[in-house]
C-alpha positions, 0 to 999 in steps of 0.5 A: 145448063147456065154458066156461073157468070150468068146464075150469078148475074140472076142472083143479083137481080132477083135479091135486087142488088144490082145497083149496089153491085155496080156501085161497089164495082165503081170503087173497086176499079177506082185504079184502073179507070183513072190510071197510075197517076191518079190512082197514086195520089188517091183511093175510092173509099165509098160510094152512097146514092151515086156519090163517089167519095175519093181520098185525096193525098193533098189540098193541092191534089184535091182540087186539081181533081176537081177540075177533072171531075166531068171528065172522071165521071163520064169515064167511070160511067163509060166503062162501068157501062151505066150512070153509076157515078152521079158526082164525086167528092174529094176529100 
């Protein structure tokens, strides 16, 4: 007998989801990836062909993150065990 995890995960790759799963998941663990820090001064709010869309509280903010952004996307990559994040966009 299959476990839930493992019908699940068949689910998602029969309907040809997969890629949307995972994007999905980069904005849902936005928090926790960055950390407390970045997490407070900005949210994940979508992500379309790669590209992560961040709100960020202020300009300042802003482009200080965009000076971390190599670093942000080989982590997300990294725990998201996937190049799902091709770039970010601050806003």
């Amino acid at each position: 007998m299959k476990s839930l995890g493992s019908a699940i995960e068949e689910l998602v790759q029969r309907l040809g989801i997969g890629k949307k799963v995972r994007e999905y998941e980069a904005v849902l663990q936005w928090e926790r990836i960055v950390g407390e820090k970045i997490a407070s001064i900005s949210t994940a709010v979508r992500i379309q062909q790669g590209i992560l869309m961040v709100k960020v509280k202020t300009a300042p903010w802003r482009n200080e993150l965009s000076l971390l952004k190599p670093d942000i996307i080989r982590k997300m990559n990294e725990e998201l065990k996937e190049e799902v994040v091709k770039d970010i966009r601050f806003q």
